[in-house]
N, C-alpha and C positions, 0 to 999 in steps of 0.2 A: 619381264623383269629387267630393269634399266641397271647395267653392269658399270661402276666407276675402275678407272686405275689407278694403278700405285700412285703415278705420278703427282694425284692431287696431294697425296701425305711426304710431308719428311719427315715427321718425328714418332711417326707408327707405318706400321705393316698394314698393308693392304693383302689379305690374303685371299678373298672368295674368288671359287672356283666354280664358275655358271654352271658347267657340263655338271659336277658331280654335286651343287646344288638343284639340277633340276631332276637327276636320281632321284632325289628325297622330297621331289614335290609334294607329294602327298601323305606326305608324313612330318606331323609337326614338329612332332620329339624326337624325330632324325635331325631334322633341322636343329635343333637347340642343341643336341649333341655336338653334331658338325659346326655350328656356331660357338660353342661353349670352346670348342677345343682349340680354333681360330683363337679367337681373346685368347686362351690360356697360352699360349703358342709366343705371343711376345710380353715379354717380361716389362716393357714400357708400358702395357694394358694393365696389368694385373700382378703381384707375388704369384707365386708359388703357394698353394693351396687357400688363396684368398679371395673373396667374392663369391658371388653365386649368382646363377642363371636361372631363365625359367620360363614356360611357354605355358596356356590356357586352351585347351582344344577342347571339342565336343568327343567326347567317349561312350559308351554303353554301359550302362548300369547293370550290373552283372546280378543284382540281387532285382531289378522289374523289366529289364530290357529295356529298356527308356532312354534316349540320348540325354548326357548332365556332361555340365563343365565340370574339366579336369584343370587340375594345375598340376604340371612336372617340375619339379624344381629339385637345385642341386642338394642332399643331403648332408647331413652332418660328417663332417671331414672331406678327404680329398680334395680333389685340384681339378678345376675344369679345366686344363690344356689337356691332362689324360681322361678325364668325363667317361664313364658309361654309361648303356643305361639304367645296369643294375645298382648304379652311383645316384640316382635320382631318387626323390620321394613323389608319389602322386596320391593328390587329396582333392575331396570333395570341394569345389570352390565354396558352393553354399554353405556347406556344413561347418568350413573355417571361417566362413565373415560372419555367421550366426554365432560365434565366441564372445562378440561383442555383447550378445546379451547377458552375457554372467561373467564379465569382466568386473571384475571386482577394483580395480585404482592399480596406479602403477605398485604400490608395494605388494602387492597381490600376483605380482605379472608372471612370477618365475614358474606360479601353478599351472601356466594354461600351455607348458610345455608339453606336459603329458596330456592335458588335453588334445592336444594334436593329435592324438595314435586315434581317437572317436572321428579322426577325419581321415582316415586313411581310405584312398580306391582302390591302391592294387597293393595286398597284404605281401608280396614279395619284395617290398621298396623298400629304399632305405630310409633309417632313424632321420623324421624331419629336424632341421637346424632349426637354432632359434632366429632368423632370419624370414623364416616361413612366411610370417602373416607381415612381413615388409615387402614382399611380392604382391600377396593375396588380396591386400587391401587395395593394391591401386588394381585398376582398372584395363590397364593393358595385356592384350595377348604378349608379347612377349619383351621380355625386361632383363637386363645386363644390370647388377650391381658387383663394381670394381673397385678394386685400390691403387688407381694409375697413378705414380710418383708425383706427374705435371698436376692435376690437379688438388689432388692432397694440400700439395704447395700452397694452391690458395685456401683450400677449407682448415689451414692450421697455421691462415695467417692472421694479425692481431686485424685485417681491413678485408678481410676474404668477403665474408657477409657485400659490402660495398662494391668490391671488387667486381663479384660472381656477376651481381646484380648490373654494373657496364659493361662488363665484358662480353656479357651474350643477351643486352638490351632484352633484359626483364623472362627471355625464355627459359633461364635455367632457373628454378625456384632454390630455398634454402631454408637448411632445415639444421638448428642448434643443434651442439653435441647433446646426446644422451646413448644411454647404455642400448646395443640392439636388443628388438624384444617386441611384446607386444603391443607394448605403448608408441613407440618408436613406428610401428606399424601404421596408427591409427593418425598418427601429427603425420606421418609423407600421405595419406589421405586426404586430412583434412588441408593440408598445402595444394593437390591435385584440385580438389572441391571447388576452392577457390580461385583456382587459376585454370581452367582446363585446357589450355592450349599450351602448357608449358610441353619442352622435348627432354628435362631432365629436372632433377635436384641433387642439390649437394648437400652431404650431410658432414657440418661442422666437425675438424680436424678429424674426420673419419676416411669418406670416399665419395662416390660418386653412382647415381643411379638412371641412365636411360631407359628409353622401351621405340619399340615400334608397332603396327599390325603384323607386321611378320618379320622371319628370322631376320631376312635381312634390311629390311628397314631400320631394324634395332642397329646390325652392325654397325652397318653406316653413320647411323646417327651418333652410335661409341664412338665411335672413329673422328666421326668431325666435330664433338665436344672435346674429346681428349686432346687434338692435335690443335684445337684452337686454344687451350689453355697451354699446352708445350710452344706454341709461338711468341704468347704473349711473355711465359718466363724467359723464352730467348730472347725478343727485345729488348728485357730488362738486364740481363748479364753484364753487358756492355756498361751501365750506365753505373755500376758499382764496383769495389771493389770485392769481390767473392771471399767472403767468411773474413773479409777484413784486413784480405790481403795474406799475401807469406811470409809466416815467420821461423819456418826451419830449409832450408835448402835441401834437395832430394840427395841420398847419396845413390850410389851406382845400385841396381838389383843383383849385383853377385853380393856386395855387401851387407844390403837386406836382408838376403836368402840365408846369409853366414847370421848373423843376428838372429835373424827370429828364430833359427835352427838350435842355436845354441841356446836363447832364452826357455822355447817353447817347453820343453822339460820340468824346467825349475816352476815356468804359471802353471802346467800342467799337477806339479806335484800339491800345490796350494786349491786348487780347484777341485780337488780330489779328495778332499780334506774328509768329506760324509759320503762321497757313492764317488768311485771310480769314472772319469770322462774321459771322454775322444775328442780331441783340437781338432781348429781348419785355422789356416792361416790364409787371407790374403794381403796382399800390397796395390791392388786395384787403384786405377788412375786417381778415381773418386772419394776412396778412402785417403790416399797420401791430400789429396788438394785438401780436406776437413783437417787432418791430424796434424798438419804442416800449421797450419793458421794460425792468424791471431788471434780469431773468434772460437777457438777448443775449450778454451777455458773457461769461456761464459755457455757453451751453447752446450755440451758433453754431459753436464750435471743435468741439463734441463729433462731430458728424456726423447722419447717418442709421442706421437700424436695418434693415429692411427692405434685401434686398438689389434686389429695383428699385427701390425710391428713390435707393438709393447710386450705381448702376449710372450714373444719368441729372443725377445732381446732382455728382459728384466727394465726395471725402473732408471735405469741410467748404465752407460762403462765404467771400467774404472781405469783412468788414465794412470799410465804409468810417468814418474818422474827422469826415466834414464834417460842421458843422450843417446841421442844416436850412433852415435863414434863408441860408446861405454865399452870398454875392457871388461869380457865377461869369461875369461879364461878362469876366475877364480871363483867359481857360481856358489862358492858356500858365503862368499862375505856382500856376492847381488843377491842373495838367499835373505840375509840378514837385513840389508838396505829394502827389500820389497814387502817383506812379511808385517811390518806393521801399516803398510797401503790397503794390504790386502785384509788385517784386523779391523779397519777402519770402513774398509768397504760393508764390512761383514755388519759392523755396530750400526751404522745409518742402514742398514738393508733391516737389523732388529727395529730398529727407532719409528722405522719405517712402518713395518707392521705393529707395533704395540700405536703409534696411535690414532691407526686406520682401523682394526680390525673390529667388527661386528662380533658382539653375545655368540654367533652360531657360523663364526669363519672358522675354516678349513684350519688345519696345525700349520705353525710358519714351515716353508720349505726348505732346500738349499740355502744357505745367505752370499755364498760364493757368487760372483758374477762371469753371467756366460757371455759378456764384450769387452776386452779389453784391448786399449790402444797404446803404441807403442809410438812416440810424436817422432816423426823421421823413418820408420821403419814399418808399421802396417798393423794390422788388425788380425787378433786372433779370437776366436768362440770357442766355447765349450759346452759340451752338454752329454746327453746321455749314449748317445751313438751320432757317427760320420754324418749320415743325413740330416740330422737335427743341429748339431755345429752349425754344417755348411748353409743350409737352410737360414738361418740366425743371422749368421755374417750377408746373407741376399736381403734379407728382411731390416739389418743395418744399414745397408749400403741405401735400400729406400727410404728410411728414415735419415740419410744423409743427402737423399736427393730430394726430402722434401725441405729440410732446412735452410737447403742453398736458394731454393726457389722463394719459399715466405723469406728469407732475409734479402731473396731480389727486390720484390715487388712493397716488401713491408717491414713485418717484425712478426719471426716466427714465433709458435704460440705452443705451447705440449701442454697434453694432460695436466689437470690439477692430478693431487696425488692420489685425495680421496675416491677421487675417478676413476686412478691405473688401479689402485687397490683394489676396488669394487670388479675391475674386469678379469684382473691375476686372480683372485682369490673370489670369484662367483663360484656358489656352492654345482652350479652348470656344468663351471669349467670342471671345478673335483671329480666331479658325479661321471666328467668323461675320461680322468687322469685315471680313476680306480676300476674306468672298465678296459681299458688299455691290457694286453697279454702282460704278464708277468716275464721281467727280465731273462733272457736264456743266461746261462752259467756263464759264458764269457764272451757276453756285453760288456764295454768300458775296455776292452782286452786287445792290447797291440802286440800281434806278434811277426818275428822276421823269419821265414823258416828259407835257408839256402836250398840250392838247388832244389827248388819248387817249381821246374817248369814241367814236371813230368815223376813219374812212378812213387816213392815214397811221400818226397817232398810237396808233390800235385796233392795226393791224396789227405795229409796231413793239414794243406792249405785249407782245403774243402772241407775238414772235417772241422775246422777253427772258426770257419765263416757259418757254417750252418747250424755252432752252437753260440752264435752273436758276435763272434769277434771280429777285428779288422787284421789285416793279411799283408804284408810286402811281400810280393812274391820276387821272388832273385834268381838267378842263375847268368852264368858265362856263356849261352848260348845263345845269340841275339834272336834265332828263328823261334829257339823253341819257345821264348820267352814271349814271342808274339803270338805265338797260336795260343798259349796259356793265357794272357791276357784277354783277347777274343772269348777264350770259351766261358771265362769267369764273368765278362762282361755280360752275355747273355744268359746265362745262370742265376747271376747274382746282382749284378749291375753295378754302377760304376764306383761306389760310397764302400762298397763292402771291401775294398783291396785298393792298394798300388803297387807299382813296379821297379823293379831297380836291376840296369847290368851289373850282375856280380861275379869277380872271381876272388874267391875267398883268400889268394896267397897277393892280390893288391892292395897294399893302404889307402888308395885315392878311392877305388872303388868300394872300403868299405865302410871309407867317412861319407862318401856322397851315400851308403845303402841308410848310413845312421840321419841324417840328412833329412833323406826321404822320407823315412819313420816320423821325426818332427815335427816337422812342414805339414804335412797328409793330416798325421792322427795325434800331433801332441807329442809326443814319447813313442815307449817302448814297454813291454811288459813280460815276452816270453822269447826267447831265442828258442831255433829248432836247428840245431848243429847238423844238417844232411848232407851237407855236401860233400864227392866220395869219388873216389876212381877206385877201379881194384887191377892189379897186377899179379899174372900167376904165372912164375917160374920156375923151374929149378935155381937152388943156388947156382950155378955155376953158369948159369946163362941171365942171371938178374946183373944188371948196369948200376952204377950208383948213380945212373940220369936218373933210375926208374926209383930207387932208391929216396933220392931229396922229393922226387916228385911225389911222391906217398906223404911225406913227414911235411913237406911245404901243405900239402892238400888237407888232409886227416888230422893231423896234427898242429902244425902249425897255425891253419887257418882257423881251427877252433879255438884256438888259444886268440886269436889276432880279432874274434866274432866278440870271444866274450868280455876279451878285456874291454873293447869299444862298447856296446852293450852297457857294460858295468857302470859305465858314466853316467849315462843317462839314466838308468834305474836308480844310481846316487842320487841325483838332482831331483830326482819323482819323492824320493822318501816314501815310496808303498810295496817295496819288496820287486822280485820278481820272480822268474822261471828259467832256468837253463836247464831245456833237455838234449841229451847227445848222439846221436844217432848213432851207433858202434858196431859190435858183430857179437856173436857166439864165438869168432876168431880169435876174439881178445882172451876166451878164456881155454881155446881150446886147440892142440897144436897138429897141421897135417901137413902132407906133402907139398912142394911147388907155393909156400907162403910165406916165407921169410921177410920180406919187406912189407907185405900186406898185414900179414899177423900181428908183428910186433908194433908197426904203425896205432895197430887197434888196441893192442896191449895199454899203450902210450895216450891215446886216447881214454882209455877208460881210467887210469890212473890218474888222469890229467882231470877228472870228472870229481875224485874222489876230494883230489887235493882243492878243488876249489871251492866243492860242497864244504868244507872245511872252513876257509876260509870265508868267503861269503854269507854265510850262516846270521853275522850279526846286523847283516843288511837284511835280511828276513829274503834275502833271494836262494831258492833252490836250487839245489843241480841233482839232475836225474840223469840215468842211462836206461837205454833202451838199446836190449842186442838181439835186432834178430837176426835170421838167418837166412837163405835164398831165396829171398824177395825178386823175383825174377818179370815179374807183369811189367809194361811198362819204364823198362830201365835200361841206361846207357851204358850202365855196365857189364849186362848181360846181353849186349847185341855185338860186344866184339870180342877180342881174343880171350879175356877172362873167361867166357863160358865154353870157348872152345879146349883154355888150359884147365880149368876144374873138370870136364868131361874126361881130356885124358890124363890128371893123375887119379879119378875113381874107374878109368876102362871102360866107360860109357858113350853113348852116342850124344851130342848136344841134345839133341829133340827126347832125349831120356831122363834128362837134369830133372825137370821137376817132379816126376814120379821115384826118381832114386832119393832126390830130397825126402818127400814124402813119408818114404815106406821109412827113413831110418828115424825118422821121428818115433816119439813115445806115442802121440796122437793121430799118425797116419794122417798130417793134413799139409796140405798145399798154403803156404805163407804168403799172404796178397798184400800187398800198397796201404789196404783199408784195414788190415789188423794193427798194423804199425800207428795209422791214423787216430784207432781208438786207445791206444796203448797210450798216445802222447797225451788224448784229453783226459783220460784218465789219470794224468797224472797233472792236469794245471785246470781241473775244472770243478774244484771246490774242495773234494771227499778227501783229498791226501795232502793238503794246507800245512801239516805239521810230518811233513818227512822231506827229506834230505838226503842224498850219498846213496841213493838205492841204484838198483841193478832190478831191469824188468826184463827179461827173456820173454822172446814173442818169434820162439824157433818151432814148435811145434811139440816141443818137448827132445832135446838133446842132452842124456846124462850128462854126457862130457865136460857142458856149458854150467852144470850148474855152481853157482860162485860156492855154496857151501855143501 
């Protein structure tokens, strides 16, 4: 097997690996896996859950023994940079090219999707895509269809056609836009028919399809179609001016960062308008070079070409008209000035569907737009959760690098509309929208819970993320903040949480935690007030250091959480959640507590009065008081448990069984009651209460508020 190196590419990754290619010698669809995950591996190949792969071996017919061609190919959803093989569909090759006998015309096409499952070889595969028979039909063992940016560029430019056709002297064939499917299957057939020595086609403002004899003939051959068309757009850079040149000057990224922080709230609260969304913001090189331009305002309306770009971006952005520089200190009168952008966006997104829509199209969706540019400052998405934001904004960023390119070489070309409509709103696409799980209760849900790098706060984080929501995790412990980050990452992955150094008695630290909330998720939706020290002394040996440091921490710092907080959920206009982490102490009076007790006292009162107050913003405030939560906590590893040991006469290593037994319940009070205590109070069922007290001590008369 003759190995190439990197060196022949600059504009793609060269990644095969001979040794652990010749492992898989004899296994076809190890190879396509291992090939599939290559391509997926660089995002200049391929998006993020885009294209599909697929390889033709000799298998055994499991129903006569008989060796028959297989086709593996990549199934409905996922992403071949992470490819399995339980990610693959495998079908009878015969029995899907034999479709053609009862193909009924392209308006017949969307039936011979269920057709497909009558071709199934190995019933544990996955749902084949409607891609299937755009392998099936051609002829090669193994085949790469991608949506690599460079070439895009040319299949969505108004001279692509022409282009393709000099640029790789007649070997790349070309194949008009139409809808994937099974007709689309049968035209890259009859293109192959006629040409058979072609090494590729391209399919107009779609993508691009190679093959080889084997895995790696295909790679290779991806590799130096794509990297010949990323050459030729570099050529052409030079010889133009890029989107027409600059028409805003960049300002600094601390200024950005201060902007989009401050805006993302207020898009955020517009966006949310019919289902609660999670933002991604970036300011990427390639976004500011498009939004800066002078060509934004002709090119932005146009849309996307590529139908997963469109899929994931909607029908166009909606550009905003702020400067750059805009004084947004006073977000209720940039409230005012955006809100009819944003009616406007809404009306052309109806206009849009009333005179696209088919007798038997799907109900209009969202009309809200999940791209919105901000000229000078960056690009923000919205959408149903973290991943699908961020995702969006990658999927922009490629329909940004394909416009750069067609308006290198030509004049870039999008979707007609009746086109994007027919792909948004394919009864295919629905049919995959409604088999989708059903939303968890707090999906769309941004919460910031303090000192979350461990015991309560750990546990509350994790109980937020595993009922859909997204997480800032905080705390003033740089280490512990790392290993909390690490373990969440591997648990959960990287979409589902960010991080912020917090100590709750600094104002820098807790503009930068509100900050982080924006930036990340859009907003903010529930504050989790944990952060805590406890001090237990006698009076006469308590300090008033130990004293401020209680009322700065406990108190003060929840007062300083939620006033900050409060802003942002103003700007959202959807309500929120403050719950306060407190004690049984607040209600209940014992030895060696005087500054700790009353602290809580002060807290809980402080709960009471904001429940009060906030009421008309439809934001709650709860309390939660438990009691010796001792797993996992930094305040039960130092002198606090050794002071509550001796004013009850106990041994430390006795604290949780003397808790225990003085409960009503005889139980031990873990990290993960507190955790469900909280979602039980921001996870739908208790929407109309305020001002409450939830005790989660195990049952202590003393504690009870009434």
């Amino acid at each position: 097997m003759e190995t190439l190196t990197q060196t022949k590419f600059k504009h793609v990754s060269y990644l095969w690996d001979k040794n652990k290619a010749e492992q898989l010698q004899n296994d076809e669809v190890g190879l396509l896996i291992y090939r599939s995950n290559l391509l997926g591996a660089d995002l200049r190949l391929t998006n993020y859950g885009g294209g599909n792969t697929s390889c033709k071996a000799m298998a055994t017919d499991p129903l006569t023994g008989k060796k028959t061609e297989v086709m593996w190919v990549k199934g409905s959803g996922g992403d071949i940079g992470t490819l399995k093989r339980s990610g693959l569909a495998a079908l009878y090759v015969d029995r899907l090219r034999s479709l053609e006998n009862i193909y009924r015309g392209i308006d017949h096409e969307d039936e011979m999707v269920e057709l497909f499952n009558h071709c199934i070889f190995d019933l544990a595969s996955k749902a084949p895509s409607i891609d299937t028979p755009l392998h099936g039909f051609l002829p090669f063992k193994h085949i790469d269809h991608l949506h690599p940016d460079a070439a895009i560029a040319i299949a969505a430019s108004k001279d692509g056609k022409r282009i393709t056709q000099e640029l790789f002297n007649g070997t790349i064939g070309w194949v008009d836009w139409q809808r994937p499917g099974f007709d689309l299957g049968l035209k890259l057939k009859q293109c192959i028919d006629e040409k058979p020595d072609l090494r590729g086609i391209m399919l107009g403002s779609h993508g691009l399809f190679t093959w080889g004899n084997t895995a790696y003939e295909s790679y290779v051959n991806t590799l130096e179609v794509i990297e010949r068309c990323a050459e030729y757009l570099k050529e052409h850079y030079s010889k133009k001016k890029i989107f027409g040149g600059e028409k805003i000057k960049n300002i600094s990224k601390e200024e950005r960062r201060g902007q989009a922080a401050a805006l993302a709230p207020v898009l955020r609260g517009f966006c949310s308008r019919d289902n609660r969304m999670i933002g991604h913001f970036t300011d990427d090189d390639r976004v500011l070079e498009f939004i800066n331009s002078n060509d934004l305002e002709r090119l932005a309306p146009m849309g996307t070409s590529c139908p997963d770009h469109f899929l994931r971006t909607k029908i166009s952005p909606l550009v905003l008209t702020l400067e750059p520089n805009e004084d947004l200190k006073d977000w209720k009168k940039i409230k005012e000035r955006i809100a009819p952008e944003f009616e406007a966006y809404r009306q052309m997104y109806q206009d849009y569907y009333k005179s696209c829509k088919h007798p038997n199209s799907p109900a209009i969706r969202d009309a809200n737009p999940v791209v919105i540019l901000y000229p000078g400052i960056g690009m923000f998405t919205f959408a149903k959760d973290k991943q699908t934001a961020r995702v969006a904004a990658e999927f922009y960023i490629n329909a940004i690098n394909v416009m750069k390119g067609a308006e290198a070489i030509s004049t870039y070309t999008s979707l007609p509309r009746q086109e994007a409509f027919n792909i948004e709103y394919w009864l295919l696409e629905e049919a995959k929208l409604q088999r989708m799980p059903k939303p968890k209760p707090l999906t769309g849900r941004v919460a910031i819970i303090t000192g979350s790098a461990g015991g309560i706060g750990k546990a509350v984080a994790k109980k937020f993320v595993n009922e859909g929501g997204c997480v800032v995790l905080s705390d003033n412990d740089p280490t512990r903040i790392k290993q909390a980050e690490e373990e969440f990452r591997l648990e959960f992955g990287k979409d589902a949480f960010t991080s912020t150094l917090l100590d709750v008695t600094n104002a820098g630290h807790i503009e930068e935690a509100m900050k982080t909330s924006a930036l990340d998720f859009g907003g903010l939706d529930i504050i989790v007030n944990n952060a805590g020290l406890s001090i237990s002394k006698a009076l006469e040996d308590h300090t008033e250091q130990d004293w401020d440091l209680l009322y700065d921490v406990l108190v003060k710092g929840q007062f300083l959480m939620t006033k900050s907080a409060l802003t942002i959920m103003r700007k959202q206009s959807v309500g929120g959640d403050v719950i306060n982490i407190v004690s049984k102490n607040a209600l209940v009076s014992g030895p060696n507590n005087a500054g700790y007790g009353s602290a809580k006292a002060a807290q809980l009162h402080l709960s009471r009065l904001n429940a009060a107050e906030l009421g008309a913003d439809k934001i709650r405030v709860n309390t939660i008081n438990p009691d010796a939560v001792i797993a996992d906590s930094k305040i039960w590893a130092g002198a606090w448990a050794e002071g509550r040991a001796k004013a009850y006469g106990v041994s430390v290593e006795e604290l949780p069984s003397f808790y225990a037994k003085r409960t009503l319940l005889n139980e031990i009070i873990l990290p993960e009651d507190i955790a469900n205590a909280c979602f039980a109070l921001v996870g739908g069922l208790l929407n109309k209460s305020t001002g409450n007290i939830l005790n989660v001590d195990g049952g202590v008369a003393m504690s009870f508020p009434r």
